[in-house]
PAVEX-426839 format. One record per residue (C-alpha): residue number from 1; x, y, z. Coordinates in nm, 3 decimals, always signed. Each point is the difference from the previous one (the first is absolute). Layout:
% PAVEX-426839
num NUM&px X&py Y&pz Z
...
This chain:
% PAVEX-426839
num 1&px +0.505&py +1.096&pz +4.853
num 2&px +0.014&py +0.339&pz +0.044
num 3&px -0.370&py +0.194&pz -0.007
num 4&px +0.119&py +0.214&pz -0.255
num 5&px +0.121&py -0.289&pz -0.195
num 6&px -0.328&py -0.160&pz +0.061
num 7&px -0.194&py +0.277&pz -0.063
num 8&px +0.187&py +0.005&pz -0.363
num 9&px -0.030&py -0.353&pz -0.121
num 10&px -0.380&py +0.021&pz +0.071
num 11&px -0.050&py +0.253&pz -0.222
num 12&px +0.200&py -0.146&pz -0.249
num 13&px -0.193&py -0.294&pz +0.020
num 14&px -0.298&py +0.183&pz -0.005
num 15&px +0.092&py +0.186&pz -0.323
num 16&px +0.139&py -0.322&pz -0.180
num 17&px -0.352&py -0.155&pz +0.146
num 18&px -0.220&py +0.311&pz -0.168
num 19&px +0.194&py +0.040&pz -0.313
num 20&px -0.054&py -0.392&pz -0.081
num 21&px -0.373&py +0.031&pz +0.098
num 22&px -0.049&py +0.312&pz -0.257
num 23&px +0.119&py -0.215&pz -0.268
num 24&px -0.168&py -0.299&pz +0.043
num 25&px -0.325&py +0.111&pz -0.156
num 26&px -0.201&py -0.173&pz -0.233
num 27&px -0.071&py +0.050&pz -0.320
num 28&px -0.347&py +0.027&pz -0.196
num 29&px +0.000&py -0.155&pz -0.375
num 30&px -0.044&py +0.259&pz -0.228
num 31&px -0.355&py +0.123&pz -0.095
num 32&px -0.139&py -0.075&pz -0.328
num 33&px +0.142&py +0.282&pz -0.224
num 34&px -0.316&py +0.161&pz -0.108
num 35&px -0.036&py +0.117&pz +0.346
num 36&px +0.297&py +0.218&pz -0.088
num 37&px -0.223&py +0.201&pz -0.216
num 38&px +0.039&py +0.264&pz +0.239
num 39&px +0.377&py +0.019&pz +0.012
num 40&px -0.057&py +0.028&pz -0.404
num 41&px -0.336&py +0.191&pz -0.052
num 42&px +0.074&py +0.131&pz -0.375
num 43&px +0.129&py -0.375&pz -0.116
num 44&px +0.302&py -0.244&pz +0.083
num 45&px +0.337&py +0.047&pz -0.147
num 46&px +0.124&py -0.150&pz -0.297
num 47&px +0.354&py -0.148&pz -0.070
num 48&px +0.217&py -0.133&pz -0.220
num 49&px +0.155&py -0.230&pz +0.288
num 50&px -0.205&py -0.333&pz +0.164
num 51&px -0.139&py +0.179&pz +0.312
num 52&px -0.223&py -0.163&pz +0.232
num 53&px -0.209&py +0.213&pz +0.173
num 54&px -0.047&py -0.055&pz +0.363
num 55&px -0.274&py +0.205&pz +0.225
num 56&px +0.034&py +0.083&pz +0.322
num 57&px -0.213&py +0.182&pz +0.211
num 58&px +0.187&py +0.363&pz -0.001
num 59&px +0.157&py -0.051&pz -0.357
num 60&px +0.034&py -0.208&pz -0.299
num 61&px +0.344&py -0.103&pz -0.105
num 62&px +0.097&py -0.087&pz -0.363
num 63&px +0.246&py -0.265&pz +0.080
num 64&px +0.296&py -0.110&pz -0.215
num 65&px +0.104&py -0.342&pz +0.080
num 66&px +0.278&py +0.031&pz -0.231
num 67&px +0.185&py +0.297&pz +0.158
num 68&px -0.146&py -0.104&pz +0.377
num 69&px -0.112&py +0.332&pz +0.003
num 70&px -0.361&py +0.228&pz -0.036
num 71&px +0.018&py +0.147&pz -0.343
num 72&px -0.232&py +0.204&pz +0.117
num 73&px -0.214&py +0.095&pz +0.303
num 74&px -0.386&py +0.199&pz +0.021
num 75&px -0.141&py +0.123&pz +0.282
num 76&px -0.283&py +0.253&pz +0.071
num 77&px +0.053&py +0.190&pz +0.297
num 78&px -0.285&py +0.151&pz +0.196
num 79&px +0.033&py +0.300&pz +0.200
num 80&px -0.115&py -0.156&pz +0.298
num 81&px +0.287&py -0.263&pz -0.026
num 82&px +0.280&py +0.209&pz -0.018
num 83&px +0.022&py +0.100&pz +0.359
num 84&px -0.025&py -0.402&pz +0.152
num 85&px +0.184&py -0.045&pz +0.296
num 86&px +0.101&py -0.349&pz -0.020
num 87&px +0.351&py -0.003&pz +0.113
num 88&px +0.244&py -0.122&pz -0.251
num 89&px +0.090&py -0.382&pz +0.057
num 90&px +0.308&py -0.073&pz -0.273
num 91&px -0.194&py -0.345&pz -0.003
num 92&px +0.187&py -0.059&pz -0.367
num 93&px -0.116&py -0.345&pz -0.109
num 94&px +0.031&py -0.207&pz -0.287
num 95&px -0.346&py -0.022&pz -0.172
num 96&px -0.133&py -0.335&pz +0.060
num 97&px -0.277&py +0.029&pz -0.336
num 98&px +0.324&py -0.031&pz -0.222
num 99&px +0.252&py -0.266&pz -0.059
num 100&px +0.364&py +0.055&pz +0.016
num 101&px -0.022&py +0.331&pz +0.066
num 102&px +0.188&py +0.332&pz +0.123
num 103&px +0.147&py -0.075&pz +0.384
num 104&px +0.118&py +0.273&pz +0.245
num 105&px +0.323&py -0.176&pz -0.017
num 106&px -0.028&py +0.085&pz -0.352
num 107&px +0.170&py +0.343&pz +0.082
num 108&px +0.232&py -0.065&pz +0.284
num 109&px +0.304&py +0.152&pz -0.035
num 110&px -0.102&py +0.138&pz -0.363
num 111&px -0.014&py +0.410&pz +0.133
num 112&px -0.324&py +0.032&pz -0.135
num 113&px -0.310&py +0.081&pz +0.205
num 114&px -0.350&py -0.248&pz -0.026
num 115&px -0.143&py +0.293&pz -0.165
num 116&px -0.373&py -0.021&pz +0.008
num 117&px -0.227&py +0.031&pz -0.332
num 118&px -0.333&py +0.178&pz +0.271
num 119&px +0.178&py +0.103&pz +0.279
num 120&px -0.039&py -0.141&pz +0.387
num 121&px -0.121&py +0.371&pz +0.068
num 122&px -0.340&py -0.048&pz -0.273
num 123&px -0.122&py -0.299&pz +0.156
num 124&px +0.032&py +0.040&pz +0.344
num 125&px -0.333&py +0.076&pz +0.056
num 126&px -0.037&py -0.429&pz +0.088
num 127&px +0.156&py -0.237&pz +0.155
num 128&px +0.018&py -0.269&pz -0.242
num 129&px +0.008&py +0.229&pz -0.279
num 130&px +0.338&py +0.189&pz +0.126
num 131&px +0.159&py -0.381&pz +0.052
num 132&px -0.080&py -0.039&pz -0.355
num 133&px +0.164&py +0.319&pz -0.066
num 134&px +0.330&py -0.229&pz +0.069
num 135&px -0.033&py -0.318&pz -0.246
num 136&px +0.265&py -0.036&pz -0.207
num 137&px -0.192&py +0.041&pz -0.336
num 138&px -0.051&py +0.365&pz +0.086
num 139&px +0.374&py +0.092&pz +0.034
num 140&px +0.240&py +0.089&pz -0.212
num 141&px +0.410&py +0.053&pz +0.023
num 142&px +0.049&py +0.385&pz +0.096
num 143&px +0.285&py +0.195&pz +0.099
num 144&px -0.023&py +0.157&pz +0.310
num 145&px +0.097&py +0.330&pz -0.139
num 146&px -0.364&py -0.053&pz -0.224
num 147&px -0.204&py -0.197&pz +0.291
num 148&px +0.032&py +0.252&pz +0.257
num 149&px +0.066&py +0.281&pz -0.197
num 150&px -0.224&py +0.199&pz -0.299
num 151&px -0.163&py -0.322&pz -0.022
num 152&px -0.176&py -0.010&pz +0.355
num 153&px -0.029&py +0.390&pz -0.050
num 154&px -0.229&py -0.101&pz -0.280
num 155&px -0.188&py -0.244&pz +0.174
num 156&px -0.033&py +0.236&pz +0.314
num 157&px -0.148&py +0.267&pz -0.287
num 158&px -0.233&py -0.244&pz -0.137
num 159&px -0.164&py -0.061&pz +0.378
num 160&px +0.001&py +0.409&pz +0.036
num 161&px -0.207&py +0.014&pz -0.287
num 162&px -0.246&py -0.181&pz +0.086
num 163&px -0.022&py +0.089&pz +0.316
num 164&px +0.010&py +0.423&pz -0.099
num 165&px -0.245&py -0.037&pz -0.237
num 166&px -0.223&py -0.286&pz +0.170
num 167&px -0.002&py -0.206&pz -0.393
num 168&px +0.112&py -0.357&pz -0.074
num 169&px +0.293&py -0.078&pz -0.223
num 170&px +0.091&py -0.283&pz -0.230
num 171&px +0.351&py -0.053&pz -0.017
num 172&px +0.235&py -0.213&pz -0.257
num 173&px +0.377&py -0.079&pz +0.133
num 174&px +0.242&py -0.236&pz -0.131
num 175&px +0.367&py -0.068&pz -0.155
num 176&px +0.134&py +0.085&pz -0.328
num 177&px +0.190&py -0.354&pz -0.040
num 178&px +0.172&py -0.235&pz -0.313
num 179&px +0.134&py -0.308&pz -0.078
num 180&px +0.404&py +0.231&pz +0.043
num 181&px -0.089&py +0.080&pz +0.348
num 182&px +0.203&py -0.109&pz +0.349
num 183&px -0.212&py -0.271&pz +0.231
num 184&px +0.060&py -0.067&pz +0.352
num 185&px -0.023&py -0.306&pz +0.163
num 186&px -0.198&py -0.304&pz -0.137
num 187&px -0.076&py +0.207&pz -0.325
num 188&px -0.192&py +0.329&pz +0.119
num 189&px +0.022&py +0.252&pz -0.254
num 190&px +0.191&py +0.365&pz +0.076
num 191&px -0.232&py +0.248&pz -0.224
num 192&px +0.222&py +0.270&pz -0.141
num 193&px -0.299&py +0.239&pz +0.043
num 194&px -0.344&py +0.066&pz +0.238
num 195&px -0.279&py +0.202&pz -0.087
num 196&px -0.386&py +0.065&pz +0.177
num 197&px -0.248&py +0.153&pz -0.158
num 198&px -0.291&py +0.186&pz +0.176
num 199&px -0.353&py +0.060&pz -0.083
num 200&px -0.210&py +0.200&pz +0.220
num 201&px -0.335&py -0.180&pz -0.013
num 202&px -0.234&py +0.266&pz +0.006
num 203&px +0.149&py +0.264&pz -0.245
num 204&px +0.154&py -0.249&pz -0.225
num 205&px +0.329&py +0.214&pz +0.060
num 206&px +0.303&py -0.248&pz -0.082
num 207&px +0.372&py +0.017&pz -0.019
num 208&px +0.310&py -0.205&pz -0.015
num 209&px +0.354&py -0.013&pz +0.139
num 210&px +0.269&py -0.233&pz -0.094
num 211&px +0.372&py -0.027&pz +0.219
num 212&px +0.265&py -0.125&pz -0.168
num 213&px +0.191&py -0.307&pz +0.235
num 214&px +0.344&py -0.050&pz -0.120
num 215&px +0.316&py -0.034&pz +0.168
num 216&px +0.181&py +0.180&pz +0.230
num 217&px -0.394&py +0.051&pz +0.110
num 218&px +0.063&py +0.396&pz +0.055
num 219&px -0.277&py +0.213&pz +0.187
num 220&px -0.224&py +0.125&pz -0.173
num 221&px -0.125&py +0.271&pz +0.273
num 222&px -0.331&py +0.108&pz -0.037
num 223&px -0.136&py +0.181&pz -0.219
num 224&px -0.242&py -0.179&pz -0.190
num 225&px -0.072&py +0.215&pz -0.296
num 226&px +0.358&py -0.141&pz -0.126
num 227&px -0.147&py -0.312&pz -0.032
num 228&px -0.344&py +0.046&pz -0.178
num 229&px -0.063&py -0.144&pz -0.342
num 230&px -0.301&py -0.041&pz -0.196
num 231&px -0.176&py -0.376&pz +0.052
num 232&px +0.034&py -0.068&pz -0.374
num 233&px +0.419&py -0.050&pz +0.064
num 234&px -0.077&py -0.160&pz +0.324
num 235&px -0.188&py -0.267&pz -0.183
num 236&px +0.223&py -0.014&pz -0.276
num 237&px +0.302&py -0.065&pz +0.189
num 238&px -0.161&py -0.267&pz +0.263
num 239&px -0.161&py -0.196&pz -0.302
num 240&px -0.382&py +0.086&pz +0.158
num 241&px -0.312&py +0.148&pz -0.089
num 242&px -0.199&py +0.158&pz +0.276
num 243&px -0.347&py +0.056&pz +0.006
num 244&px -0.143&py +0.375&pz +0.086
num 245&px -0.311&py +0.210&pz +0.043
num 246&px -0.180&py +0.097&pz -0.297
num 247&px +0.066&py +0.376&pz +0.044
num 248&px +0.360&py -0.035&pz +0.147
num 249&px +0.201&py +0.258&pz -0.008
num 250&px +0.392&py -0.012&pz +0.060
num 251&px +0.045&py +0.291&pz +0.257
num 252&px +0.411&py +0.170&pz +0.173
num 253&px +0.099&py -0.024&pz +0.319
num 254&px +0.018&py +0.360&pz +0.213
num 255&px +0.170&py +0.045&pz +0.308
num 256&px -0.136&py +0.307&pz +0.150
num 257&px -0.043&py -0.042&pz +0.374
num 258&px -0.198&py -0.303&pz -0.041
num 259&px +0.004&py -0.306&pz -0.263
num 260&px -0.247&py +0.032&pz -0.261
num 261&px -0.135&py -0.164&pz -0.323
num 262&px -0.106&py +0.284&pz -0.235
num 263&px -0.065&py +0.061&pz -0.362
């Protein structure tokens, strides 16, 4: 064997050897869900739907067995966890606290993305907590053109926010879904519709955006005002009722050099 040839199957062996290690990780059980309190400091969700709530340590996940999906995901993000620097592992894994639930596999060859309900980049301020960023119960079917497009411009906002104005956050995300809608693989629900809703923890600021998810999937580009709508049709359309500060106020998105929530 040529060293060149050598030198190449080495490090494909050593890449095949690495990628396998990063996935092999091992899970925690979930944490009992009061623990979650802080993922849901103004009350838990309420739904119409069986959910079964399942905490981990960076988020609590409102999971619907039924549609092998998260009806809904909460989070609270501090400012000091939005710049982690854990690198990204893809360590996508089904979630081994359920039973017959989502798979990886569940999407090959679909087109959609494993869209995550908190994103990789909000937890990877830990090493376990980012590999929990990748079970299975906190994706959902996205199409690329929503993934990694106005979608992870949102989620890139959210971590600016809290990082410019040094306050915590407490976001809601999750699909607008029915009984009519496509599923992929062993019965994983398509939602027609996403939506996250943001509430700056300090100033009780909150608003609401909602992205339509129909086919041909166009893009959206990015301007997020287009998408805002108050919380009340949010909640109405996924079938939820969120819980808010007392003095809550819904508040517009500017776009004036910098991203801001203001009155």
């Amino acid at each position: 064997m040529k060293p060149l040839q050598y030198l190449s199957s080495s490090l494909a062996a050593i890449a095949i050897f690495s990628s396998s290690t990063v996935l092999a990780w091992t899970q925690r059980p979930p944490e009992p869900v009061a623990q979650c309190q802080v993922h849901s400091p103004y009350g838990f969700a309420q739904s119409s739907r069986q959910i079964q709530a399942i905490c981990r340590q960076g988020y609590l996940v409102g999971y619907d067995a039924a549609a092998k999906i998260p009806e809904y995901v909460a989070y609270t993000l501090l400012p000091q966890n939005a710049l982690g620097c854990v690198a990204r592992t893809n360590a996508f894994t089904a979630d081994q606290s359920i039973t017959n639930g989502p798979r990886p596999d569940d999407y090959a060859a679909t087109g959609y993305d494993k869209g995550h309900g908190v994103p990789d980049g909000d937890l990877s301020w830990d090493v376990q907590v980012e590999f929990e960023s990748f079970l299975m119960t906190n994706m959902l079917p996205q199409a690329g053109s929503l993934n990694r497009g106005i979608w992870k411009l949102l989620e890139t906002s959210v971590r600016g926010w809290a990082v410019q104005m040094n306050q915590p956050y407490t976001i809601y995300v999750g699909g607008i879904y029915n009984a009519q809608d496509k599923k992929i693989g062993t019965g994983v629900v398509v939602p027609h519709a996403y939506y996250k809703i943001v509430i700056n923890n300090q100033t009780s600021a909150v608003a609401g955006w909602m992205f339509p998810h129909t086919p041909p999937y166009p893009n959206l580009g990015n301007d997020l005002t287009k998408f805002r709508l108050p919380i009340g049709q949010i909640e109405q359309q996924a079938g939820i009722k969120f819980h808010f500060p007392a003095n809550a106020k819904e508040y517009s998105l500017v776009v004036n050099g910098r991203l801001t929530l203001v009155h």
